[in-house]
MARTI-361873 format. One line per field, with one value per residue: residue in three letters; x, y, z of N, C-alpha, C in turn. Coordinates in Angstrom, 2 decimals, padded with zeros to 5 digits. Layout:
REM MARTI-361873
residu = (ALA, ...)
n_east = (X, ...)
n_north = (Y, ...)
n_up = (Z, ...)
ca_east = (X, ...)
ca_north = (Y, ...)
ca_up = (Z, ...)
c_east = (X, ...)
c_north = (Y, ...)
c_up = (Z, ...)
***
This chain:
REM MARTI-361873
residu = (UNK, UNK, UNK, UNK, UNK, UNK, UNK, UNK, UNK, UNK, UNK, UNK, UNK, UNK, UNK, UNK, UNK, UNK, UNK, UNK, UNK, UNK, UNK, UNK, UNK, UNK, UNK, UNK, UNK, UNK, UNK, UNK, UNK, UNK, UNK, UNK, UNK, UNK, UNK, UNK, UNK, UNK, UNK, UNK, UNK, UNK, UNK, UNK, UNK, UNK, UNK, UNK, UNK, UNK, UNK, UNK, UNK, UNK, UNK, UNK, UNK, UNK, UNK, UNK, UNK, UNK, UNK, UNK, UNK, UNK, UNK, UNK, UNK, UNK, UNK, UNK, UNK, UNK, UNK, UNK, UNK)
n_east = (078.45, 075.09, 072.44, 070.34, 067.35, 064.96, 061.43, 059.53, 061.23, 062.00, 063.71, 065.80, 067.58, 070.89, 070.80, 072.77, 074.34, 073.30, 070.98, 068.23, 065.72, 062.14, 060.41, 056.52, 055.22, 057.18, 056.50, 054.28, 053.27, 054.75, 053.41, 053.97, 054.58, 054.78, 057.82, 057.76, 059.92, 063.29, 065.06, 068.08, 069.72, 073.18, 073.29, 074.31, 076.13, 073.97, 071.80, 069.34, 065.80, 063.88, 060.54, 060.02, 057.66, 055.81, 053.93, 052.08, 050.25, 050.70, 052.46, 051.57, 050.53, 048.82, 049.05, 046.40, 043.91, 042.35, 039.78, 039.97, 038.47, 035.71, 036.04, 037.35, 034.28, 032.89, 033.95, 033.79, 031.03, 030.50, 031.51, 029.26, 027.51)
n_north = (004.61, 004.56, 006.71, 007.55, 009.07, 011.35, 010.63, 012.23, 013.15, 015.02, 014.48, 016.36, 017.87, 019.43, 021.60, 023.33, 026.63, 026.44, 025.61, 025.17, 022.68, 023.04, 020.32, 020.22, 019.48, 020.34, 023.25, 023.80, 022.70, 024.98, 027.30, 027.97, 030.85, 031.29, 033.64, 034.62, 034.96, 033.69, 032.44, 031.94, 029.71, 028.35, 025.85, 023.09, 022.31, 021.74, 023.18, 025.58, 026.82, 029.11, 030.40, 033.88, 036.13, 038.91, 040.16, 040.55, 039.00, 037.46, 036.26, 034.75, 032.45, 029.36, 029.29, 029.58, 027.91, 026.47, 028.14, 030.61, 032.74, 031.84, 031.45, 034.25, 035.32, 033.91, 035.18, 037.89, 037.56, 036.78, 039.18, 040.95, 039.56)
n_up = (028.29, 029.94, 029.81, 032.26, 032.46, 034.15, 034.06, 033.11, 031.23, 028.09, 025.26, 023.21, 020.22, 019.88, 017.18, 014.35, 014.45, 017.62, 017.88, 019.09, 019.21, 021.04, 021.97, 021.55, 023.63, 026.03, 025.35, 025.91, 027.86, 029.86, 028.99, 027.24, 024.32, 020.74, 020.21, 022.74, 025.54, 027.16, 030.18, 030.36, 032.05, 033.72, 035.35, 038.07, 035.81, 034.52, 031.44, 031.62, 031.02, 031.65, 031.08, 030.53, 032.09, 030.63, 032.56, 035.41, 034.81, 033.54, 035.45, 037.19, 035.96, 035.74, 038.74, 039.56, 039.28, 035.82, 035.65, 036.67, 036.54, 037.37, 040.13, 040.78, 040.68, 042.71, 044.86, 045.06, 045.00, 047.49, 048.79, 048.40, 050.43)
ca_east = (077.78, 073.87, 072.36, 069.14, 066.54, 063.98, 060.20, 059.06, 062.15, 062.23, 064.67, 065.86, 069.13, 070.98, 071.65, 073.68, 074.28, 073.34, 069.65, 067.33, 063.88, 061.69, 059.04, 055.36, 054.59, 057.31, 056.25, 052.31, 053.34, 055.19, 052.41, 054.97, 054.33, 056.00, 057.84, 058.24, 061.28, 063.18, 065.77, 068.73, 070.79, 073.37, 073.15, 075.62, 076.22, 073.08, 070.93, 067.83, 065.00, 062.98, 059.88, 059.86, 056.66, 056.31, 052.73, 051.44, 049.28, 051.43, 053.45, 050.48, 049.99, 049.41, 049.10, 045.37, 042.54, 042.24, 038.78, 040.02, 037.30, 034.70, 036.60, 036.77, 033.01, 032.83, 034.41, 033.06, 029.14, 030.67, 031.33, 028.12, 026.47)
ca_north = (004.84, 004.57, 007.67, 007.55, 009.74, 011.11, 010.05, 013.31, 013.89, 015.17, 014.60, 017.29, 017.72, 021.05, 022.01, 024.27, 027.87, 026.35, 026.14, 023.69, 022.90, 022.78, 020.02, 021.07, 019.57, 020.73, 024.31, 024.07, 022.86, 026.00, 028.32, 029.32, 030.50, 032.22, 035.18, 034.70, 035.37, 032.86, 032.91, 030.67, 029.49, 027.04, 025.46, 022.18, 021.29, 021.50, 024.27, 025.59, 027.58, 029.74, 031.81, 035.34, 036.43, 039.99, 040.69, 040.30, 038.06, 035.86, 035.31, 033.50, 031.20, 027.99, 029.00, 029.24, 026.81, 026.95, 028.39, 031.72, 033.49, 031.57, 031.43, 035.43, 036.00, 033.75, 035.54, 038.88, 037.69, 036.69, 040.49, 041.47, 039.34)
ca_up = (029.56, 029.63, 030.77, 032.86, 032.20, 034.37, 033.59, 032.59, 029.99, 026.44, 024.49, 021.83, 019.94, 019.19, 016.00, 013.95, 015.68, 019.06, 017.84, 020.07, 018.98, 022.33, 021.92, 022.17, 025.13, 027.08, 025.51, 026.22, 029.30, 030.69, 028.93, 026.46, 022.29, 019.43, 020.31, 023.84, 025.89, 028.02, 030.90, 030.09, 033.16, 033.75, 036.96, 038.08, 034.56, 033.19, 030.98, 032.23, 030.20, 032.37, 030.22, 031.15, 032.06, 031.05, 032.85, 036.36, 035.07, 033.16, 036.04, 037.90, 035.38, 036.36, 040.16, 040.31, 038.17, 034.62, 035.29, 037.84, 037.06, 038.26, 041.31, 041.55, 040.50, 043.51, 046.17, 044.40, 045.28, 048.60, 049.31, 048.34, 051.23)
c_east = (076.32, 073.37, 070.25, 068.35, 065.04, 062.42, 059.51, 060.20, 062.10, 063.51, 064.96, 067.37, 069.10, 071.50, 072.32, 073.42, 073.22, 071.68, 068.75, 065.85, 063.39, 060.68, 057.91, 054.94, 055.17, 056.94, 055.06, 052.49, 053.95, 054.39, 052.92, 054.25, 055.40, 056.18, 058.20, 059.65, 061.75, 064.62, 066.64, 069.93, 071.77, 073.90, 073.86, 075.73, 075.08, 072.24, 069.60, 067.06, 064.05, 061.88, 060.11, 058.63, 056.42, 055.04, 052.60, 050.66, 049.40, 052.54, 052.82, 050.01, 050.29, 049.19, 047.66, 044.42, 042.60, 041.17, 038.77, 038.72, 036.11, 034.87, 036.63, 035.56, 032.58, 033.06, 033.73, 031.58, 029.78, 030.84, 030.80, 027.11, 026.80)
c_north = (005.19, 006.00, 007.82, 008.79, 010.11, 010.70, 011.37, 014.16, 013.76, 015.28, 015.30, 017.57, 019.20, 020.97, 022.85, 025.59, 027.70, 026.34, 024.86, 023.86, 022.36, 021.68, 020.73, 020.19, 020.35, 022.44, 024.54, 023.61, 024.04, 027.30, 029.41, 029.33, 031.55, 033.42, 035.61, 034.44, 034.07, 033.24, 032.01, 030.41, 028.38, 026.55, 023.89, 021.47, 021.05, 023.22, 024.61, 026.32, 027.85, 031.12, 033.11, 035.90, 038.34, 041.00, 039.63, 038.98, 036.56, 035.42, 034.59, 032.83, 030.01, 028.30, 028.99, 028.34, 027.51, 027.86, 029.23, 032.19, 033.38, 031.67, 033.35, 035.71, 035.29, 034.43, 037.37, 038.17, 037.23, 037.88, 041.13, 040.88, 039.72)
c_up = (029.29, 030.23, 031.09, 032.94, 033.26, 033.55, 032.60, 031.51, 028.46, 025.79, 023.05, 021.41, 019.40, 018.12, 015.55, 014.62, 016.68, 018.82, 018.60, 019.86, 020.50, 022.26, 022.46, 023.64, 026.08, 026.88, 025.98, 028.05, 030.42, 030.34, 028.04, 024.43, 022.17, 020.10, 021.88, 024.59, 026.71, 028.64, 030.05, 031.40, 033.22, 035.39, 036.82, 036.75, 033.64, 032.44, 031.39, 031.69, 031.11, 031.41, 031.37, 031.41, 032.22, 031.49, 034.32, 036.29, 034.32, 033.55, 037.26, 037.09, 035.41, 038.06, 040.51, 039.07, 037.31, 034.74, 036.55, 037.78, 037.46, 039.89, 041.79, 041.64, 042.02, 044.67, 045.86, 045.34, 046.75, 049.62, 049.55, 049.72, 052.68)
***
């Protein structure tokens, strides 16, 4: 049986004691490195890896522009006028 793959899937195999290498994209893509924590869920049949974010500010990452702080110094000199 063929099994269809979305577009955006990595494929990784587990190895011995249950160990799963993550490719780097899909880690650079969730904002994850060494040492960091992750959820593990299993939802209808499949596994799910959720990082843990264990700071305020690395659980808005990713929700505003790579380049926030131009964006606050912005709204900052906007206070001032």
């Amino acid at each position: 049986m063929a099994v269809i793959l979305p577009e955006a899937s990595i494929v990784a195999r587990l190895r011995r004691k249950n160990q799963l290498t993550v490719p780097d994209a899909a880690v650079e893509a969730v904002g994850a490195g060494v040492g960091d924590r992750f959820l593990v869920t299993v939802e209808a049949g499949a596994i799910r890896l959720m990082p843990i974010r264990d700071s305020y500010a690395g659980a808005l990452q990713g929700v505003f522009p790579a380049d926030a702080s131009a964006m606050v110094r912005g709204e900052r000199d906007a206070w001032d006028r």
